[in-house]
N, CA, C and O atoms as a printed pandas DataFrame, in Angstrom:
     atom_number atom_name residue_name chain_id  residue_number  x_coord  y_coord  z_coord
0              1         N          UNK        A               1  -30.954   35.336  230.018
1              2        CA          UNK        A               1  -29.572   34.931  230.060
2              3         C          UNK        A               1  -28.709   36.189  230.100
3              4         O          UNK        A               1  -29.096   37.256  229.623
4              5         N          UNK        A               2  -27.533   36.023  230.686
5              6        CA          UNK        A               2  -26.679   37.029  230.742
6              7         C          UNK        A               2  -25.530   37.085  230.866
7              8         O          UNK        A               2  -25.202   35.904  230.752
8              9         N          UNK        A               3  -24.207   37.926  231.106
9             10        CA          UNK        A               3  -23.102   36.912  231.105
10            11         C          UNK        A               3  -22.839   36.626  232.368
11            12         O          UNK        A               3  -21.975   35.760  232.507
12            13         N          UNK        A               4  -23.424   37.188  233.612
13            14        CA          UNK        A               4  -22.872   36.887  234.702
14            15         C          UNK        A               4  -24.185   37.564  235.901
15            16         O          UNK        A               4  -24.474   38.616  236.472
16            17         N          UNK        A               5  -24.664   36.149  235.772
17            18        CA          UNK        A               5  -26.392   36.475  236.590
18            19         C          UNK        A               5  -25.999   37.052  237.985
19            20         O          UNK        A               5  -26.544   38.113  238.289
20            21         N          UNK        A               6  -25.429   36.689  238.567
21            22        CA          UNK        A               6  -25.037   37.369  240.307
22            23         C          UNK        A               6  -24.846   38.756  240.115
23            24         O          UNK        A               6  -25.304   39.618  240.864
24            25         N          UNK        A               7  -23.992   39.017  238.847
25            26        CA          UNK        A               7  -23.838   40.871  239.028
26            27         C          UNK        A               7  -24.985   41.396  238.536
27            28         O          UNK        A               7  -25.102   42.565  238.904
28            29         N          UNK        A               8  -26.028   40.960  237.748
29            30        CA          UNK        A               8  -27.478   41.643  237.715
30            31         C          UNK        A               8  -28.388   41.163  238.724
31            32         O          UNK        A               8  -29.169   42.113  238.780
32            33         N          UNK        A               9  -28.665   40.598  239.280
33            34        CA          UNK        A               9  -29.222   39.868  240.485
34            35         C          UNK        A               9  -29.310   41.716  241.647
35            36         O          UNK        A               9  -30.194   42.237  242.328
36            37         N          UNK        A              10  -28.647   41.891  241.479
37            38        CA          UNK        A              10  -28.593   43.011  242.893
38            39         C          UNK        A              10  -30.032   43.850  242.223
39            40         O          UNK        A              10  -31.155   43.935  242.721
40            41         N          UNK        A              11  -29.423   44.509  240.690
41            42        CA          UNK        A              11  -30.476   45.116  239.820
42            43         C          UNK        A              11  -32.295   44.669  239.799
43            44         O          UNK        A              11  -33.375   45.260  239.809
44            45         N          UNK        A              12  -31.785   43.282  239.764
45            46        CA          UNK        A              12  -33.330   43.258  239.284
46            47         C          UNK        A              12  -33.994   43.093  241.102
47            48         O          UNK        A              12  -35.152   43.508  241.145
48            49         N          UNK        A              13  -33.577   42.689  242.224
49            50        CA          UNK        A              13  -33.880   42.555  243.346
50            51         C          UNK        A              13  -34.593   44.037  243.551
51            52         O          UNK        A              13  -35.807   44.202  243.676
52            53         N          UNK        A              14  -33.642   45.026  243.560
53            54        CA          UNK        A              14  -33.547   46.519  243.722
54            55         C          UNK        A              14  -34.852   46.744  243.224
55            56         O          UNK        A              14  -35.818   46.703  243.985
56            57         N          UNK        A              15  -34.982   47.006  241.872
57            58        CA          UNK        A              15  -36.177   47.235  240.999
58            59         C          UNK        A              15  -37.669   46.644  240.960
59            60         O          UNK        A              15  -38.675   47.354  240.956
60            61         N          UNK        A              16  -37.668   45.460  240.937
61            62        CA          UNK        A              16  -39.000   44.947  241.471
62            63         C          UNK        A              16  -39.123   44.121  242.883
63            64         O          UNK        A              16  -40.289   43.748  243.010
64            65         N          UNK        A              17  -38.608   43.866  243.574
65            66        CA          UNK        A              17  -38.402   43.937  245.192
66            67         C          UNK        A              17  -38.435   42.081  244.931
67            68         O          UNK        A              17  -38.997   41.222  245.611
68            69         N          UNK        A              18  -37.969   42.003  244.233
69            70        CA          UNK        A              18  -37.744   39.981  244.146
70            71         C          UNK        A              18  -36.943   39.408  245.463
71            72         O          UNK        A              18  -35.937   39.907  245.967
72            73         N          UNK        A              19  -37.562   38.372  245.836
73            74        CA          UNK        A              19  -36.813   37.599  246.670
74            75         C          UNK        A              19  -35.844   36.508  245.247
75            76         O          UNK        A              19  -36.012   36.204  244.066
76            77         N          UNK        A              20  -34.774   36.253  246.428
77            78        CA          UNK        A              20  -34.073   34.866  245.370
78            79         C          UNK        A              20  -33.752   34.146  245.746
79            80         O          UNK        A              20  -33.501   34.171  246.951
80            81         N          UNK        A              21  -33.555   33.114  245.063
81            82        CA          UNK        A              21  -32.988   31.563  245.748
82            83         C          UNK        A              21  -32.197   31.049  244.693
83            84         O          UNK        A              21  -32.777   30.929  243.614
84            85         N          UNK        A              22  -31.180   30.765  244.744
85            86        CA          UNK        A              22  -30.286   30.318  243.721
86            87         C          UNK        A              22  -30.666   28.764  243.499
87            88         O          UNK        A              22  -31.500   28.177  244.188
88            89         N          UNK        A              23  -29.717   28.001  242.116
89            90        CA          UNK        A              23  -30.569   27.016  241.382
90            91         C          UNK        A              23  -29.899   25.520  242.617
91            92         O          UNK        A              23  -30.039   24.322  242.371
92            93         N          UNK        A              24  -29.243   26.079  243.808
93            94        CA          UNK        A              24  -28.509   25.042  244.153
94            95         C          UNK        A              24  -27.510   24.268  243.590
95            96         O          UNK        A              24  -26.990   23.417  244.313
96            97         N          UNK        A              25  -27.148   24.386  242.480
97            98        CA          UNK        A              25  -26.230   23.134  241.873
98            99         C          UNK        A              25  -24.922   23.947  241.945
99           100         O          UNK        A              25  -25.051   25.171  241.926
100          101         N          UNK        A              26  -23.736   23.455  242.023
101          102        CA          UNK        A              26  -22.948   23.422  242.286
102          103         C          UNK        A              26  -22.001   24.258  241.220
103          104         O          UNK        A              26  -22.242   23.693  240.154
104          105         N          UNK        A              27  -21.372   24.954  241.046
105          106        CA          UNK        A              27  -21.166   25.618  240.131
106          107         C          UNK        A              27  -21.621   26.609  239.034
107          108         O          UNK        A              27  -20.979   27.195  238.163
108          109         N          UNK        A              28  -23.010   26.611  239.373
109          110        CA          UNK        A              28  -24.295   26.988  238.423
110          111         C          UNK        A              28  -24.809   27.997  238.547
111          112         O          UNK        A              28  -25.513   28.027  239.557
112          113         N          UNK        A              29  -24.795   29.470  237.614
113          114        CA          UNK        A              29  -25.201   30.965  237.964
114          115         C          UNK        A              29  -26.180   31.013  237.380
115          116         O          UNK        A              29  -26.420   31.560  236.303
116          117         N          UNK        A              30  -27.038   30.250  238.276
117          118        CA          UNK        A              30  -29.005   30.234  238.017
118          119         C          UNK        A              30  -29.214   31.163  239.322
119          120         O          UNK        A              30  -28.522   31.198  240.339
120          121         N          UNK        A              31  -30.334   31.881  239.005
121          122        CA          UNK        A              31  -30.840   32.160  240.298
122          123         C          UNK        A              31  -32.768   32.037  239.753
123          124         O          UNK        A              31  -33.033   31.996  238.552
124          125         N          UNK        A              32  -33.547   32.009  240.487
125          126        CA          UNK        A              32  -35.114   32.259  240.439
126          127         C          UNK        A              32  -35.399   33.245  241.201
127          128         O          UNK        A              32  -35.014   33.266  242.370
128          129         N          UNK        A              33  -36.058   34.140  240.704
129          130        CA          UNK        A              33  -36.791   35.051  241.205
130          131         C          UNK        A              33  -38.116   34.856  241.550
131          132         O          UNK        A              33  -38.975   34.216  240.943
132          133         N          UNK        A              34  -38.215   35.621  242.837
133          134        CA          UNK        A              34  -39.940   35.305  243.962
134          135         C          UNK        A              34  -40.194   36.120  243.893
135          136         O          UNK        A              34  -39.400   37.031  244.123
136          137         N          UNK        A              35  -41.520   36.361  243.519
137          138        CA          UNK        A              35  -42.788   37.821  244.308
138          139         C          UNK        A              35  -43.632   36.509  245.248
139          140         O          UNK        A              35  -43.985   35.436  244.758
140          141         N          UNK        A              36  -43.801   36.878  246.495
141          142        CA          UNK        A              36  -44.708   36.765  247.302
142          143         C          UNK        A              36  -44.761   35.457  247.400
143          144         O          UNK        A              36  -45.832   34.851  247.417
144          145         N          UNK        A              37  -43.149   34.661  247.505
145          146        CA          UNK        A              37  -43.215   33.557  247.618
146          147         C          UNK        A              37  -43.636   31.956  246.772
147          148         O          UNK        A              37  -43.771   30.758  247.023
148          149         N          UNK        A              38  -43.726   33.066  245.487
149          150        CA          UNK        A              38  -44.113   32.564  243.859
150          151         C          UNK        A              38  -42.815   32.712  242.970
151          152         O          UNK        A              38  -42.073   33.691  242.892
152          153         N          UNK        A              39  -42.707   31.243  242.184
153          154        CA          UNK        A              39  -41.514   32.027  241.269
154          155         C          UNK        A              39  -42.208   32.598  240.147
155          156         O          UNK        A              39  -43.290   32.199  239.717
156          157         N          UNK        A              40  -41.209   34.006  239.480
157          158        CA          UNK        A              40  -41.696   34.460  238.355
158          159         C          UNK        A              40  -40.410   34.686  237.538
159          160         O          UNK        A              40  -40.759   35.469  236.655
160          161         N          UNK        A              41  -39.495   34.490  237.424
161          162        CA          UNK        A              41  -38.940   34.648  236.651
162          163         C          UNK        A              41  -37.242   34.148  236.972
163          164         O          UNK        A              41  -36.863   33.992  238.133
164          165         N          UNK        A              42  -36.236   33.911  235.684
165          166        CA          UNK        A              42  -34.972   33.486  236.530
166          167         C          UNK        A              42  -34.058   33.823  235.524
167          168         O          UNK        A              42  -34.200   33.815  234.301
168          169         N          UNK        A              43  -32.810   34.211  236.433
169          170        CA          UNK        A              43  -31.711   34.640  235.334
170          171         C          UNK        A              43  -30.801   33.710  235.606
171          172         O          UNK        A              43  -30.386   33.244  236.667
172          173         N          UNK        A              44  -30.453   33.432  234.046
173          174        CA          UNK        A              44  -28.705   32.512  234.053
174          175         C          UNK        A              44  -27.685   32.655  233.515
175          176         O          UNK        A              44  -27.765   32.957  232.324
176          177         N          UNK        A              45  -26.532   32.535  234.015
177          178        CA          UNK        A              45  -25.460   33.115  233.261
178          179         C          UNK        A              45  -24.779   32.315  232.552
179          180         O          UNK        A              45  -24.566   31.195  233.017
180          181         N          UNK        A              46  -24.373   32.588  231.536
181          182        CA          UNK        A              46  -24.080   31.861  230.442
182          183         C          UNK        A              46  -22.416   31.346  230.133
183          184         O          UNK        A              46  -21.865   30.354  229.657
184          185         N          UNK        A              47  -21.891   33.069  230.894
185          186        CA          UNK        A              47  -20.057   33.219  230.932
186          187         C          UNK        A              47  -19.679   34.060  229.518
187          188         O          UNK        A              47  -20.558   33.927  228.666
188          189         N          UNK        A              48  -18.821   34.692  229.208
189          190        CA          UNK        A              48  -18.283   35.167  227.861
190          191         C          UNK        A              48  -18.821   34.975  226.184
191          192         O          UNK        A              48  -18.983   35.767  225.256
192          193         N          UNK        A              49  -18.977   33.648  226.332
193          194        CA          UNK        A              49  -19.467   32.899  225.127
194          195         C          UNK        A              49  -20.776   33.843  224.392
195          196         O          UNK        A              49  -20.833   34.107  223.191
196          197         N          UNK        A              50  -22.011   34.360  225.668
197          198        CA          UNK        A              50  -22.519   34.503  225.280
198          199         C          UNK        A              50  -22.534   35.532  224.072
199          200         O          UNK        A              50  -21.450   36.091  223.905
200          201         N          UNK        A              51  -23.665   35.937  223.093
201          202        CA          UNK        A              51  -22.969   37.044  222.500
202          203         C          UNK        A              51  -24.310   38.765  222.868
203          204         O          UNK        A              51  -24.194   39.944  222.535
204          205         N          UNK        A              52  -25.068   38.253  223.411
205          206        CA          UNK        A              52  -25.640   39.201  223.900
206          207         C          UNK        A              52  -26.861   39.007  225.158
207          208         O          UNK        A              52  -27.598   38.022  225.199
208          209         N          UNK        A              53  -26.901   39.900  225.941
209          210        CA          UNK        A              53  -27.923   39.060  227.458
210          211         C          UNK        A              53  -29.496   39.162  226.526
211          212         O          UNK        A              53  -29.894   39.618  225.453
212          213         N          UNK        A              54  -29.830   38.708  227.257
213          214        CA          UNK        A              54  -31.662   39.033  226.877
214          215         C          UNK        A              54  -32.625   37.962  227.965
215          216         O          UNK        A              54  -32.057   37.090  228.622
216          217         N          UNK        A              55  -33.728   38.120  228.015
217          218        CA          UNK        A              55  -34.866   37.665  228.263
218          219         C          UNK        A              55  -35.352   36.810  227.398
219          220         O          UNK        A              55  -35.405   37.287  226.265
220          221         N          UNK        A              56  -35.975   35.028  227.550
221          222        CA          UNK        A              56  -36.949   34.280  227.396
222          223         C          UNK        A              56  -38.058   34.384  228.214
223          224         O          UNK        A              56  -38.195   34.310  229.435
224          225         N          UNK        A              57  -39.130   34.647  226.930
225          226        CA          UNK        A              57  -40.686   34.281  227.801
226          227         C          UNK        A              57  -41.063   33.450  227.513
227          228         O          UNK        A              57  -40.971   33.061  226.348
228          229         N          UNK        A              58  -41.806   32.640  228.677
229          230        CA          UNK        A              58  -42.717   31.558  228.509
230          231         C          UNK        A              58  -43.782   31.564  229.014
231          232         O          UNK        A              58  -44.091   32.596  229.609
232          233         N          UNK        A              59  -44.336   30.921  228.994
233          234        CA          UNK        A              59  -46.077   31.047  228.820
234          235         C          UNK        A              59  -46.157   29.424  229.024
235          236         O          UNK        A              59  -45.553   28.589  228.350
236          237         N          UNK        A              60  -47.175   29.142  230.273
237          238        CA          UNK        A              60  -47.742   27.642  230.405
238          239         C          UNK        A              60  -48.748   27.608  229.733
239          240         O          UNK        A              60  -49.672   28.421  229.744
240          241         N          UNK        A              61  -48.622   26.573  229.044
241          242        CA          UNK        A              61  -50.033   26.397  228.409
242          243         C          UNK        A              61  -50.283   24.964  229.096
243          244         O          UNK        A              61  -49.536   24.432  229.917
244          245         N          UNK        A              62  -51.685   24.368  228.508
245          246        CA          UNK        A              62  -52.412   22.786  229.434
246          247         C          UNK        A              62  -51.186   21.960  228.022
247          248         O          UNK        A              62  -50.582   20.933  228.332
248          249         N          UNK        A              63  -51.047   22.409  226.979
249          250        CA          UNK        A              63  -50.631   21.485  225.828
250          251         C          UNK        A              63  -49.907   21.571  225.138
251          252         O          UNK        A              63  -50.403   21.924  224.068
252          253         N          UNK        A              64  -48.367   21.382  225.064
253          254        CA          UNK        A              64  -47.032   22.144  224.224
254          255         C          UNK        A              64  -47.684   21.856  223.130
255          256         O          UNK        A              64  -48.206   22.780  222.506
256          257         N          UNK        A              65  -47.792   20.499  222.662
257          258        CA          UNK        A              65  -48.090   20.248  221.182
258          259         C          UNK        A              65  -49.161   20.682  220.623
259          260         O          UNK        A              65  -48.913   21.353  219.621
260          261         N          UNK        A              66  -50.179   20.577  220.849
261          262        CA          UNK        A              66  -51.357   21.746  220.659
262          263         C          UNK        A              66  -51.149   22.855  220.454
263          264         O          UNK        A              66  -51.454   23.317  219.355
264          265         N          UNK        A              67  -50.648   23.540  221.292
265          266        CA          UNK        A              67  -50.299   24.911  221.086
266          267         C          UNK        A              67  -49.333   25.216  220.339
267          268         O          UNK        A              67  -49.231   26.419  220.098
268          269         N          UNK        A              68  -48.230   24.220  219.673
269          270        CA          UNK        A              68  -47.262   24.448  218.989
270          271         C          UNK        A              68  -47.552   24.636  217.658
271          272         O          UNK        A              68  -46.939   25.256  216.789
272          273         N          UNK        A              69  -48.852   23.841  217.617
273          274        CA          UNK        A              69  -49.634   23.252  215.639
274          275         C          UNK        A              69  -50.215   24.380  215.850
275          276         O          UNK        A              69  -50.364   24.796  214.701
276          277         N          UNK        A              70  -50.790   25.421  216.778
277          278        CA          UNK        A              70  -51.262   26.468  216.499
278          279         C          UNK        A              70  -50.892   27.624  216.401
279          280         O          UNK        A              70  -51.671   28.463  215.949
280          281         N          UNK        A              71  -49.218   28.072  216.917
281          282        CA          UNK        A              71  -48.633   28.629  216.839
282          283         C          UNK        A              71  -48.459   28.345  215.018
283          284         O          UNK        A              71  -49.065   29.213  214.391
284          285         N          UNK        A              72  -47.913   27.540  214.324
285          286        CA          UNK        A              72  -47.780   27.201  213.173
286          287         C          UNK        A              72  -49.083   27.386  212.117
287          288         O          UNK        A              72  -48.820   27.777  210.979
288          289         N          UNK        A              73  -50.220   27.161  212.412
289          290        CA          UNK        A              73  -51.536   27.463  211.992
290          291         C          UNK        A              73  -51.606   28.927  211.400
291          292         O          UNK        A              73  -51.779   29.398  210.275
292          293         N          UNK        A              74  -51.330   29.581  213.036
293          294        CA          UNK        A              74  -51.815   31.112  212.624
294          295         C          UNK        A              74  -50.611   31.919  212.149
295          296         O          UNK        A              74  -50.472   33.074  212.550
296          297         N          UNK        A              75  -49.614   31.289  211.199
297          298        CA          UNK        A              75  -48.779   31.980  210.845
298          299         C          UNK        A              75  -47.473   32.134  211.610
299          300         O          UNK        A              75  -46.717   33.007  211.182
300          301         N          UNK        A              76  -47.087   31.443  212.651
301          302        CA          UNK        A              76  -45.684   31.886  213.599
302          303         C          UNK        A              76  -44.669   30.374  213.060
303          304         O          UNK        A              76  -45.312   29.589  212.363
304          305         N          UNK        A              77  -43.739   30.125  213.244
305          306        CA          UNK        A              77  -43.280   29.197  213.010
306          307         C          UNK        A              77  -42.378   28.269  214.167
307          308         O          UNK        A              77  -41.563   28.852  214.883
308          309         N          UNK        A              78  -42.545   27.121  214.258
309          310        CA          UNK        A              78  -42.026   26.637  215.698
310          311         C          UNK        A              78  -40.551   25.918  214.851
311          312         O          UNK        A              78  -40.248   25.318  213.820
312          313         N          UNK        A              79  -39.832   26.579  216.353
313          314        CA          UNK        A              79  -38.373   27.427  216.094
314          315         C          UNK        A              79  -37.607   25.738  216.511
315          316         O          UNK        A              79  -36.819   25.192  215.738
316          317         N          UNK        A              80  -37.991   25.187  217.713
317          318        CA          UNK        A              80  -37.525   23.987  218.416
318          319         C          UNK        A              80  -38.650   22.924  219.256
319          320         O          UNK        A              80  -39.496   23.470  219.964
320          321         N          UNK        A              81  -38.636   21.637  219.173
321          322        CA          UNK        A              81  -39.372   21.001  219.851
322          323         C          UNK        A              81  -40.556   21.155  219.218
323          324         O          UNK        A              81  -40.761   21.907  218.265
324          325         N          UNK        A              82  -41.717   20.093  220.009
325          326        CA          UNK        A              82  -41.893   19.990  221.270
326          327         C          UNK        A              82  -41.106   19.170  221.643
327          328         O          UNK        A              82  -40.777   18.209  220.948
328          329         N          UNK        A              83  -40.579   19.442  223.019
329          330        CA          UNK        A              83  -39.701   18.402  223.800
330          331         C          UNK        A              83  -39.639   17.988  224.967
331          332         O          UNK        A              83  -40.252   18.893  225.535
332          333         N          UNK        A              84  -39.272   17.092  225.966
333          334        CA          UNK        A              84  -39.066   16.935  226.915
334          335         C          UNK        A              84  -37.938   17.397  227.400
335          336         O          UNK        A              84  -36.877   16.942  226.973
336          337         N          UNK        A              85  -37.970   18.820  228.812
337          338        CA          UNK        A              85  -36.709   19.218  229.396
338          339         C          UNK        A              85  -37.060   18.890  230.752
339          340         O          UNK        A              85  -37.995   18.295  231.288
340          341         N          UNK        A              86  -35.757   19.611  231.227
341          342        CA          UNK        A              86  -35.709   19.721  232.960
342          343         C          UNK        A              86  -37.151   20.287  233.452
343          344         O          UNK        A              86  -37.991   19.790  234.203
344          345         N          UNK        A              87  -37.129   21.084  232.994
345          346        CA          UNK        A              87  -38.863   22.038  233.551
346          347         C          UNK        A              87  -39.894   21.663  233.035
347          348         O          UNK        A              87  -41.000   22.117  233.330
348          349         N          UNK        A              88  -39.654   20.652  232.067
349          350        CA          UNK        A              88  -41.375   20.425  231.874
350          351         C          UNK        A              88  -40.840   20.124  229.686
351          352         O          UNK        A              88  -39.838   20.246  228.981
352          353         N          UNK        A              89  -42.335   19.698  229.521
353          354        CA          UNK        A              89  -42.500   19.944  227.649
354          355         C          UNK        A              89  -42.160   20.537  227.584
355          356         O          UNK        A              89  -41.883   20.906  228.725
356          357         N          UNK        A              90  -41.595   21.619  226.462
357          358        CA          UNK        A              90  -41.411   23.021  226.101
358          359         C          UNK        A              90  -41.430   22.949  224.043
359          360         O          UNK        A              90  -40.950   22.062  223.336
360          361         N          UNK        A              91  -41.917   23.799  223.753
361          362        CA          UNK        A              91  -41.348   24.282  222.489
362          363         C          UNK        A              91  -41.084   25.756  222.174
363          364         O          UNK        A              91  -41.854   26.701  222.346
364          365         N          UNK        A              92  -39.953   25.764  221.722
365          366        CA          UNK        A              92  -39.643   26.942  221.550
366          367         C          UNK        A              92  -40.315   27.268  219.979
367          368         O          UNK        A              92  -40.418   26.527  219.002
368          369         N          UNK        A              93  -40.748   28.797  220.195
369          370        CA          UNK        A              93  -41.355   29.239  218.820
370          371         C          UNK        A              93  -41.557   30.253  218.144
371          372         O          UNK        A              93  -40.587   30.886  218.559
372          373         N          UNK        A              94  -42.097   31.018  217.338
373          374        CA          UNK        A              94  -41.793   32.493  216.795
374          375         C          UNK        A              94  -43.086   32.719  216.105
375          376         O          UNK        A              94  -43.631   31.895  215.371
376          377         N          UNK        A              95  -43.663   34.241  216.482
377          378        CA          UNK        A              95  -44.509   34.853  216.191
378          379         C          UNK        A              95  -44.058   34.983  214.464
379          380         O          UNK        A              95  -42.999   34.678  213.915
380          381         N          UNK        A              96  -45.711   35.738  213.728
381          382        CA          UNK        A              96  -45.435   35.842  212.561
382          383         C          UNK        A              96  -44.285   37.409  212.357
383          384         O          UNK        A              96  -44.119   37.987  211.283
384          385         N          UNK        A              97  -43.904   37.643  213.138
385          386        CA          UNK        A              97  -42.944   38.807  212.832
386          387         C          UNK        A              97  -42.018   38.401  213.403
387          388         O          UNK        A              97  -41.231   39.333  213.567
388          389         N          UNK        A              98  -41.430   36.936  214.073
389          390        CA          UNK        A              98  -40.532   36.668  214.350
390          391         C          UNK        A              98  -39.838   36.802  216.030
391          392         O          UNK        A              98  -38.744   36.593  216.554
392          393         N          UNK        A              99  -41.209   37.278  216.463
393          394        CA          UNK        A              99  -40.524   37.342  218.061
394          395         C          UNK        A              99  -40.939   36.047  218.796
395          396         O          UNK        A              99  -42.053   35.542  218.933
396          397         N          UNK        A             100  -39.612   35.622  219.268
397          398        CA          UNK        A             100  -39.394   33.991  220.011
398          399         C          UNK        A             100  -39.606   34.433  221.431
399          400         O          UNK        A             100  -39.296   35.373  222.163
400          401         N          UNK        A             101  -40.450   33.028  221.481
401          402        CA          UNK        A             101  -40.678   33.091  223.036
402          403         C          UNK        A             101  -41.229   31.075  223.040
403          404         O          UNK        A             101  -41.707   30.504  222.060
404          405         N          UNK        A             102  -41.020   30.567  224.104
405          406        CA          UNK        A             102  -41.547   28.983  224.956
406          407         C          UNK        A             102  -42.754   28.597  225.402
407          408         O          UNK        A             102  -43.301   29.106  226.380
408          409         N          UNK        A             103  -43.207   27.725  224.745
409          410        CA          UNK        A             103  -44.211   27.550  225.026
410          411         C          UNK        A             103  -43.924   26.388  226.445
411          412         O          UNK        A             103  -42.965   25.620  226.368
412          413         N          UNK        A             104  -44.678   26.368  227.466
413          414        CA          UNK        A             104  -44.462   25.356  228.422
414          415         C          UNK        A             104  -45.452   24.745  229.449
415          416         O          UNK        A             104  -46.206   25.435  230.135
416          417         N          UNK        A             105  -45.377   23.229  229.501
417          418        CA          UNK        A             105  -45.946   22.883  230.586
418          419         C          UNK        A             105  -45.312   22.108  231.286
419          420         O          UNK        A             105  -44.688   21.088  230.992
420          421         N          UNK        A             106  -45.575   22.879  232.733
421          422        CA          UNK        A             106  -44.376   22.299  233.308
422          423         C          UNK        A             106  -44.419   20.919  234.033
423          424         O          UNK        A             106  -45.528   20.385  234.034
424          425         N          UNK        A             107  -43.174   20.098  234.793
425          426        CA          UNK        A             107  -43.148   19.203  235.146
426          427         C          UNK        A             107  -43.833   19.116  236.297
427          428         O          UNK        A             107  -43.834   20.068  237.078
428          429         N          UNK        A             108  -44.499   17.985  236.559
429          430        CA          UNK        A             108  -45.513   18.080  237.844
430          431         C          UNK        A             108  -44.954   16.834  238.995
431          432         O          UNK        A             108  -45.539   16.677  240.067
């Protein structure tokens, strides 16, 4: 997330040679990023509100909920969900030192 994905968009194109395709919707500063005709990654802009940019990782797994009781098992604690979104299950969750990242499988 960031406050204004189109003005980093040039950056990250530049740097790892991404193709892009924006999210289509109408008003909406999504874009997805392509290597080789694959998406890998996507920035969105949030507008002012936000209070600082950063990066979400996610990781597909075959099983949000599975993987969520095990995230919780080995000590991390699940932060949000499991849930049903636009992209698929997801739970959001946190390592035992606290670094958040999504667990996901996506919509088919």
């Amino acid at each position: 997330m960031t406050h204004d994905a189109a003005a980093v968009l040039k950056f990250y194109r530049a740097l790892f040679g991404y193709e892009t395709k924006s999210s289509g919707a109408v008003g909406a500063d999504t874009f997805t990023l392509h290597l080789d005709g694959r998406p890998v990654a996507a920035i969105r802009g949030a507008g002012p509100a936000l209070r600082y940019p950063h990066w979400m990782t996610y990781f597909e797994v075959a099983d949000v909920d599975t993987a969520a009781e095990r995230v919780a098992e080995l000590g991390g604690r699940v932060a949000d969900g499991p849930a049903e979104e636009a992209a698929g299950r997801a739970a959001t969750v946190e390592d035992p030192e606290g670094a958040v990242f999504t667990l996901l499988r996506t919509a088919r």
